[in-house]
C-alpha positions as CSV (number, residue, x, y, z in Angstrom):
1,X,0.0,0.0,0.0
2,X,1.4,3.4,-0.6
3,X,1.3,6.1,1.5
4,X,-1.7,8.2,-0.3
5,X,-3.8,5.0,0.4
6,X,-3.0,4.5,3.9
7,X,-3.8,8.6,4.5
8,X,-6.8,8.2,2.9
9,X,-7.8,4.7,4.7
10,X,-7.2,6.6,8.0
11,X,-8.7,9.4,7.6
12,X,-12.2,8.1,6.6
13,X,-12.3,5.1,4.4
14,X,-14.3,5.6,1.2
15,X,-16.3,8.4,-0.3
16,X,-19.2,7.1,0.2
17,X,-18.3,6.6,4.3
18,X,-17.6,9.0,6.4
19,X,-16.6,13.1,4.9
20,X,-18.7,14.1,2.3
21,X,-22.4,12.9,3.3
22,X,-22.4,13.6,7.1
23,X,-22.2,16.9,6.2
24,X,-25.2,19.1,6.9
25,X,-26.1,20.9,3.6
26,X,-27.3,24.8,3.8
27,X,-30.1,25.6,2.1
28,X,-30.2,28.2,-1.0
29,X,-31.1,31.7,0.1
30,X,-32.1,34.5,-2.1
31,X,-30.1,37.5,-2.5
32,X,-33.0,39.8,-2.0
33,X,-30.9,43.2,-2.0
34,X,-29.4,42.7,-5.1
35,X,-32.4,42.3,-7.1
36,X,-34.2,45.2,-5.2
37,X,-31.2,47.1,-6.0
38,X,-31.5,46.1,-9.8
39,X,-35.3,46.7,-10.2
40,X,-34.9,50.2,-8.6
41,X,-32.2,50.9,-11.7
42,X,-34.7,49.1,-14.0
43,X,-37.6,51.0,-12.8
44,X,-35.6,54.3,-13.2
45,X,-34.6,53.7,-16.5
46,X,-38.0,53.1,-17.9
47,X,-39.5,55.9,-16.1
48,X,-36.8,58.2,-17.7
49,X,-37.3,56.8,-21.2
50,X,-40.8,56.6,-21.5
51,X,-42.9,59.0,-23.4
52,X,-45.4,60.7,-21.8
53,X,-48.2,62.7,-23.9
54,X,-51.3,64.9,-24.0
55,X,-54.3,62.8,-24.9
56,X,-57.1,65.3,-26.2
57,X,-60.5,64.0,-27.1
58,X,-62.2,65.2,-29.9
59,X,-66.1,64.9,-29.8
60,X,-67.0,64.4,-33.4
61,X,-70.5,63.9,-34.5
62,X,-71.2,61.6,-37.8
63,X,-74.1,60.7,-39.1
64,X,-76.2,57.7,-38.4
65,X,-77.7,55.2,-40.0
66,X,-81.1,55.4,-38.4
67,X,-81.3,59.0,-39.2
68,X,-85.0,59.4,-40.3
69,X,-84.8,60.6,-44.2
70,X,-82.2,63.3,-45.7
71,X,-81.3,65.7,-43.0
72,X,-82.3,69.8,-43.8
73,X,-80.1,71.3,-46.1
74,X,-77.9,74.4,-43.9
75,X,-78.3,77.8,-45.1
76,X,-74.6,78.2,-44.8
77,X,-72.1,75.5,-44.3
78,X,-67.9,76.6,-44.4
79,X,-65.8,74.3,-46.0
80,X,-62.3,74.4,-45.7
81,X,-60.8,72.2,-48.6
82,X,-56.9,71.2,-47.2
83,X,-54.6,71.3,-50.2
84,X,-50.4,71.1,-50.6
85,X,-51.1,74.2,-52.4
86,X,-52.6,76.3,-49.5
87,X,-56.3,76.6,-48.3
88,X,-59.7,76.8,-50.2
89,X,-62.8,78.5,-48.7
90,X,-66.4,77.4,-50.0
91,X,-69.7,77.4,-48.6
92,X,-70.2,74.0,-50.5
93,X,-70.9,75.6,-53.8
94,X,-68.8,78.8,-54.3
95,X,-65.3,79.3,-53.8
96,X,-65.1,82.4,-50.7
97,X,-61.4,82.4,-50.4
98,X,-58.3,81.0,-51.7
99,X,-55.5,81.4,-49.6
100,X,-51.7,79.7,-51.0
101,X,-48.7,79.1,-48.8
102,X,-46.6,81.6,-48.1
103,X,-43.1,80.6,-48.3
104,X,-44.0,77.2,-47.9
105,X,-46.4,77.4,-44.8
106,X,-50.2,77.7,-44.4
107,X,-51.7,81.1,-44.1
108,X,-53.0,80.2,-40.8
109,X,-53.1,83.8,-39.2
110,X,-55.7,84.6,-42.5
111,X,-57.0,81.2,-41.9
112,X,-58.7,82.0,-38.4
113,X,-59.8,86.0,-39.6
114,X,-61.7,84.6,-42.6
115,X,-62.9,82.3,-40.2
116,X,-64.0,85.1,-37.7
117,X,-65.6,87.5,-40.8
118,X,-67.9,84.2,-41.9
119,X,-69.0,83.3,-38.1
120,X,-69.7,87.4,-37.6
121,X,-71.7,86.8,-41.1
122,X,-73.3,83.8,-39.9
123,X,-73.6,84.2,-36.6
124,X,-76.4,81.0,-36.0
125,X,-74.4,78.6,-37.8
126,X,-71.9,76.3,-35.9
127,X,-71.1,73.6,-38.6
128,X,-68.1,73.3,-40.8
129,X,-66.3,70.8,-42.6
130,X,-62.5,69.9,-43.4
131,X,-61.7,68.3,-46.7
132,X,-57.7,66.8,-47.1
133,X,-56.6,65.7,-50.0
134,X,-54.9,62.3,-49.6
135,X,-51.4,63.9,-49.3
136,X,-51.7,66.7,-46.5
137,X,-50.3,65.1,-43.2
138,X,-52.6,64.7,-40.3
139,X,-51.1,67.5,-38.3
140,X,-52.7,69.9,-40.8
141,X,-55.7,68.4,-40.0
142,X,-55.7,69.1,-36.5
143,X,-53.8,72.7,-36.7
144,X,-57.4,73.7,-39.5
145,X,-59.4,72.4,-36.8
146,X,-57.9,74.8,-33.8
147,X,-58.1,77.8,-36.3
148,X,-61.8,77.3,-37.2
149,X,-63.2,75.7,-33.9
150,X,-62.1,79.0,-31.5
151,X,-59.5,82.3,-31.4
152,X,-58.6,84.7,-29.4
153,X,-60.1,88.1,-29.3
154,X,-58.9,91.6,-27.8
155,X,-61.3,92.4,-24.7
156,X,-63.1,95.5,-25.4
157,X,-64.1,96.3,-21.4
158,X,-63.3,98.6,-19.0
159,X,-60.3,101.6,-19.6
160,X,-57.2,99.9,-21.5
161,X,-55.0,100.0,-19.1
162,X,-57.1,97.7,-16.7
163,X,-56.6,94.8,-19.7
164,X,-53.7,95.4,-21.6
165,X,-53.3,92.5,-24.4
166,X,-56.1,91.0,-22.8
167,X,-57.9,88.5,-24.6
168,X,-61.2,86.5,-24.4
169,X,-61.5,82.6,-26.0
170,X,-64.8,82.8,-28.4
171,X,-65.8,80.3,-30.6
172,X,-67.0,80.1,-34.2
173,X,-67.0,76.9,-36.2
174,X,-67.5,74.0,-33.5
175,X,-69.3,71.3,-35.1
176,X,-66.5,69.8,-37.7
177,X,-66.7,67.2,-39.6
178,X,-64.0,66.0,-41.7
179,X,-63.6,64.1,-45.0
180,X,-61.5,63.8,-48.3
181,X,-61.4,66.7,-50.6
182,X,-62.8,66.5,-54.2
């Protein structure tokens, strides 16, 4: 026998006797911290990355089908036909107003006093439309809608120097409905 075998016989006999199973196992334990410590960076980072927006509803009113017959034809109806080439203005038959880009943009500015001159005109009506053609982005859309829906007026009360560049909200077109242009 050598010496390795005799140390070994001494000190325990075999593997399977003696050492290695009387020994009293610990059970796993879960590094809570750690993983507290990572969600909290996790958290952080999403929180920092995530996009966070304006949501603004838009109550539109469309037609039904149970509508009972054709529906009473307006006296006076704007239209506001959306082209790349600048705005049109009709009251579904006759052009009132066509108003091209200027250096590229929309004429909004002329856009909402047109606007204003028709409401004063028609004071009753509420209803307008917005035609795009298939082209003009959605932004457009929305940007038509804010210049014909409301605007801001000068207040005409009291000595100016109570209001200076005061302004009042007043509405004009609010009942828009929106489709393609012809």
């Amino acid at each position: 026998m050598t010496a390795n075998a005799r140390s070994f016989s001494m000190t325990g006999g075999s593997l399977l006797q003696g050492g290695f199973t009387n020994r009293i196992r610990k059970p796993a334990e879960v590094m809570l911290v750690p993983m507290i410590d990572i969600f909290v960076v996790l958290v952080t980072f999403l929180l920092m990355t995530a996009v966070f927006s304006r949501i603004t509803i838009l109550q539109l009113d469309l037609p039904s089908a149970d509508a009972g017959g054709p529906p009473a034809a307006p006296s006076f109806r704007l239209e506001v036909i959306v082209r790349e080439s600048g705005f049109e203005l009709t009251n579904g038959e006759t052009l009132i107003a066509a108003l091209p880009k200027l250096d590229g943009e929309y004429d909004w500015a002329t856009l909402t006093t047109l606007a204003q001159q028709l409401k004063s005109e028609h004071a009753d009506v509420n209803d307008a439309s917005v035609l795009l053609e298939r082209t003009v982005k959605y932004d457009y859309l929305i940007q038509v809608m804010d210049a014909i829906r409301s605007t801001n007026v000068p207040v005409d009360e009291g000595s100016a120097a109570d209001h200076l560049g005061a302004t009042k909200r007043v509405e004009l077109f609010t009942n828009i409905a929106v489709g393609e242009a012809p």
